[in-house]
C-alpha positions as CSV (number, residue, x, y, z in Angstrom):
1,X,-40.4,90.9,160.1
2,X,-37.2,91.6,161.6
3,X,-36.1,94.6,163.8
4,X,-33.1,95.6,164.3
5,X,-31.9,97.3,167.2
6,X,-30.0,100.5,166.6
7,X,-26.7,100.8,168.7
8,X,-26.3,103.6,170.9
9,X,-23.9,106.0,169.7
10,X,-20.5,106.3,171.9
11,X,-19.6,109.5,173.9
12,X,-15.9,110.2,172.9
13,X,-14.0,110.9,175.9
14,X,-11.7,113.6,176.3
15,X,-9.2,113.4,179.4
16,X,-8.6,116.5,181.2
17,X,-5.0,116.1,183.3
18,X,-5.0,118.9,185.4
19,X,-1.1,119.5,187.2
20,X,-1.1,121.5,190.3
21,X,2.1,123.2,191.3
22,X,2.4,124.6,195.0
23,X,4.2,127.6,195.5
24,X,5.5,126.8,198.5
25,X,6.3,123.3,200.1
26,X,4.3,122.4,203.5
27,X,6.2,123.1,206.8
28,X,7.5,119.6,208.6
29,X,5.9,119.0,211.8
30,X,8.2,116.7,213.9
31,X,7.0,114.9,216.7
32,X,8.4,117.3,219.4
33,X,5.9,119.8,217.9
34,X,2.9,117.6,218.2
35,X,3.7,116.5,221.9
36,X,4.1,120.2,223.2
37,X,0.6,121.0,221.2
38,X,-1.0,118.1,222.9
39,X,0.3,119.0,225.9
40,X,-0.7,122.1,226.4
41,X,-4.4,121.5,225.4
42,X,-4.6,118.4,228.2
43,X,-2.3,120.7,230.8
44,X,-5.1,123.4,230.5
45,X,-7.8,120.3,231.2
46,X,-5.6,119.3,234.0
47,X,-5.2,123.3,235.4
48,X,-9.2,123.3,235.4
49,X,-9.4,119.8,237.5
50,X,-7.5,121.2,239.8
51,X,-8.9,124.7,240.5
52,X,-12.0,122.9,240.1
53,X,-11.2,120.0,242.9
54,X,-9.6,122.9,245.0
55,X,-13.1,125.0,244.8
56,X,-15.1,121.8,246.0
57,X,-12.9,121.0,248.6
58,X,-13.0,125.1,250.0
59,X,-16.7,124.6,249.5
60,X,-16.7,121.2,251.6
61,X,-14.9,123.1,254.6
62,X,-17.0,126.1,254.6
63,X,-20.2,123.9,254.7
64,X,-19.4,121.1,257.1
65,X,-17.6,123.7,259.3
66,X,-21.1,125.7,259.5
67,X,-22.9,122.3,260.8
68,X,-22.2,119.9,263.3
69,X,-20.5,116.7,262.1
70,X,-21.9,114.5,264.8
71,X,-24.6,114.4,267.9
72,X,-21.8,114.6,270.6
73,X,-21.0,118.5,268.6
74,X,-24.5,119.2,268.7
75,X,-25.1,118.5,272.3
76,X,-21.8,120.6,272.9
77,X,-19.2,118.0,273.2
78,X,-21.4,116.5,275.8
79,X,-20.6,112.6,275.8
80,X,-23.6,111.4,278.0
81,X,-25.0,109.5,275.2
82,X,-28.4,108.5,277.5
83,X,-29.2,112.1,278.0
84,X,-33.0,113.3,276.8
């Protein structure tokens, strides 16, 4: 006894070409317009490293300028080192 093996039946296919038709052609970007983008999104990073740096540095003052910076200041500008 012999069996055969029925073939599978073939899916016809049916191409669908779809065209697509802007209605109105992109705007060129030339490289002038790309550097002055870049720019200004790194000059604003730059503008907040500065006011940043300034701000620490303001800070920095206002603290060490509330402390003294050495023992001679504390003592009162005293320079007898062997004083008690």
């Amino acid at each position: 006894m012999v069996l055969q093996q029925s073939q599978p039946e073939a899916i016809p296919i049916t191409p669908t070409i779809v065209q697509v038709i802007p209605e109105k052609p992109a705007t060129e970007i030339s490289m002038v317009d790309v550097a002055v983008a870049s720019f200004g999104v790194t000059g604003a990073i730059m503008a907040a490293a500065v006011v940043a740096g300034i701000s620490a540095g303001i800070a920095y003052i206002w603290y060490r300028s509330k402390r003294a910076v050495s023992t001679i200041e504390e003592r009162g500008h005293q320079h007898n080192l062997f004083r008690a």
